[in-house]
C-alpha atoms as one frame of an Amber mdcrd trajectory, in Angstrom:
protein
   0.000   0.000   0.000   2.867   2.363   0.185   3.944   1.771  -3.054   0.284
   2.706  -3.851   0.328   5.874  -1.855   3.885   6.477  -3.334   2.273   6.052
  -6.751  -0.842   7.970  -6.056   0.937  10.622  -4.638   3.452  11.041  -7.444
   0.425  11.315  -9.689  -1.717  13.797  -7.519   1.786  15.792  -7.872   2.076
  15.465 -11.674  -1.892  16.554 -12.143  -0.967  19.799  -9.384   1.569  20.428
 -11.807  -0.213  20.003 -14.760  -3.066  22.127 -13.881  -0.805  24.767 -12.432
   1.139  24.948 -15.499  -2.702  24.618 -17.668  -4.027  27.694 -15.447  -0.678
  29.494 -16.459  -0.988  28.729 -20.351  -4.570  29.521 -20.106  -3.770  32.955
 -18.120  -0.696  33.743 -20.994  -3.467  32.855 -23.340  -6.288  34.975 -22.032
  -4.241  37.959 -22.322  -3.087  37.875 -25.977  -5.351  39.011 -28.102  -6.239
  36.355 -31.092  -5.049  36.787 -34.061  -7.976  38.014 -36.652  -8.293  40.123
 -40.283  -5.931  42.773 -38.488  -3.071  40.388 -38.235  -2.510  41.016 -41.581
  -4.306  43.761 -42.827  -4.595  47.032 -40.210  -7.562  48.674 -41.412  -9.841
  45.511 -41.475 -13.070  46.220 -39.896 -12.878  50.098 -39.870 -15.285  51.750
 -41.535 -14.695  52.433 -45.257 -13.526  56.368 -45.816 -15.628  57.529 -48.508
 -14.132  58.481 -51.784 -14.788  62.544 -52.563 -14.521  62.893 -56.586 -11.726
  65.825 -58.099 -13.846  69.129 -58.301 -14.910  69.626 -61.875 -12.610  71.796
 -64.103 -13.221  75.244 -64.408 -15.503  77.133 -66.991 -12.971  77.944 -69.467
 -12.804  81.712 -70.597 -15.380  83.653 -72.231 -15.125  84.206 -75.920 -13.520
  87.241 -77.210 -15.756  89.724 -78.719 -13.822  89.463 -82.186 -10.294  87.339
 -82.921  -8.000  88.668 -85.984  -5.133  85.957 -86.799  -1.817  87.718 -86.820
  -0.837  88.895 -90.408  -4.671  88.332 -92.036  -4.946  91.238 -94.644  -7.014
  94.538 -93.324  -9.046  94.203 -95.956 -10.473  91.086 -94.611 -11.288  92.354
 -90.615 -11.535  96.250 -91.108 -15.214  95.968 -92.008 -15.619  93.388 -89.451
 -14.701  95.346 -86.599 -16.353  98.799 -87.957 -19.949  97.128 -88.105 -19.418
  95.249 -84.302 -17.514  98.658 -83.017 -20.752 101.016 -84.228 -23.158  98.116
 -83.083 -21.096  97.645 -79.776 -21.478 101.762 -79.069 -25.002 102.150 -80.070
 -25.948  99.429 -76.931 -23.617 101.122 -74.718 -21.830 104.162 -75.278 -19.112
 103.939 -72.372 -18.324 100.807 -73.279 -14.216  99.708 -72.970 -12.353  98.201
 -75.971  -9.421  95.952 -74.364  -7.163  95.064 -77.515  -4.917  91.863 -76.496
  -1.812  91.444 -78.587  -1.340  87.568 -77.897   2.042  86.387 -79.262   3.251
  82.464 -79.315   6.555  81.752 -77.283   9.450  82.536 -78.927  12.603  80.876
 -78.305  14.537  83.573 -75.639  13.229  86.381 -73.006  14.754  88.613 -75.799
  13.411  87.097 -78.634  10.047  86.982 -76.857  10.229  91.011 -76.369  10.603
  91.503 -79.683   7.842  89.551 -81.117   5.469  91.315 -78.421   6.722  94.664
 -79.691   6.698  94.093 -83.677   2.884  92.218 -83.200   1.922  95.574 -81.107
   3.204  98.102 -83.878   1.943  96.185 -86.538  -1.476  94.300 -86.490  -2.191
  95.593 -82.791  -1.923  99.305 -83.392  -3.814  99.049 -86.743  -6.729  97.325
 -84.932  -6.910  99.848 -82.228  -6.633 102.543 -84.862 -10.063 100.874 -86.847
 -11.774 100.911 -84.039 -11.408 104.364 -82.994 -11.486 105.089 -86.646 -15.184
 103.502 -86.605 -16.159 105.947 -83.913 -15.276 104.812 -80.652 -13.126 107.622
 -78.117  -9.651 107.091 -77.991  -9.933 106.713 -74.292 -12.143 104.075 -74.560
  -9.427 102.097 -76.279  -6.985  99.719 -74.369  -3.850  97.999 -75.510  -1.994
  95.821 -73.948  -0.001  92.667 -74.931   1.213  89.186 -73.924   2.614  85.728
 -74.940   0.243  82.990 -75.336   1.890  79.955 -75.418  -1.830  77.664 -76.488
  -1.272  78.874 -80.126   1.039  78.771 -83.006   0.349  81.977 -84.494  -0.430
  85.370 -82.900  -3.520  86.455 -82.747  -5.456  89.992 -81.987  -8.088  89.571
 -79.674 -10.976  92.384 -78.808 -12.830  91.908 -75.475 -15.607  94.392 -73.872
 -15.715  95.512 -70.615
C-alpha cells in the first residue's frame, strides 16, 4: 500500500503540476489578443472612408468679342470690326475696348520682347486705330499685350468691358 500511496501521490503531484502549469498557459493565453483580419491587414473592420470625386474643371474663358489671326490682310477684318464697333457703341456708349496682342513663345526672353513689340506696332496698333477710326473715343481704347503659349500663331483679340 505504500507503493500505492507512493504512486498515487506522485500522480496527484504530476496533475498539481499540470493544472498549475494549464491555469498558467490559459492565463498567458487569455491575455493575448487572437489573431484576426488585423493580423494582416490594419484597417480591417474600420469603416470604409468615402471616396470625394476631383472638383470639376473650371468654366474655361469667355469668348472674345472678335479674334483677328496675326498677319490676315485689313481688308479682310476692317469691315468686321467697324460694323461690331458702331453696333457695340449704339448698346452702350461707355463701353471699354481691351485690344490683347497675344504672341506664341518665342525661343529667348529677348526674342520673346521683340515679337510682343513688332505684333503691337503692326497688327495691334492698326486694330486699335479701326476701331477708334469707326467711332469709338480714344480713351475708350486699351492695348496691352502678352505671350500665349496655347497657339502657333499670334492672334489679336478684342474683349468688352
Amino acid at each position: 500500500m505504500t507503493m500505492t500511496n507512493a504512486t498515487n501521490c506522485g500522480f496527484l503531484k504530476f496533475r498539481f503540476l499540470t493544472g498549475i502549469s494549464l491555469c498558467l498557459i490559459s492565463g498567458v493565453l487569455a491575455a493575448c489578443t487572437p489573431p484576426d483580419q488585423r493580423l494582416f491587414n490594419p484597417d480591417a473592420g474600420k469603416p470604409p472612408k468615402p471616396h470625394y470625386p476631383p472638383a470639376p474643371p473650371s468654366k474655361p474663358p469667355p469668348a472674345p468679342f472678335l479674334q483677328i489671326v496675326a498677319g490676315t490682310p485689313k481688308e479682310q477684318w476692317a469691315p468686321a470690326v467697324d460694323r461690331s464697333v458702331k453696333l457695340a457703341l449704339s448698346r452702350r456708349p461707355t463701353i471699354m475696348f481691351v485690344v490683347s496682342v497675344l504672341s506664341p513663345e518665342a525661343g529667348s526672353p529677348a526674342a520673346q520682347v521683340k515679337a510682343l513689340e513688332t505684333l503691337s506696332e503692326q497688327d495691334g496698333k492698326a486694330v486699335a486705330e479701326q476701331i477708334v477710326a469707326s467711332g469709338a473715343p480714344v480713351n475708350q481704347v486699351q492695348i496691352d499685350a502678352r505671350t500665349d503659349t496655347s497657339s502657333p500663331k499670334g492672334r489679336i483679340r478684342i474683349d468688352l468691358r
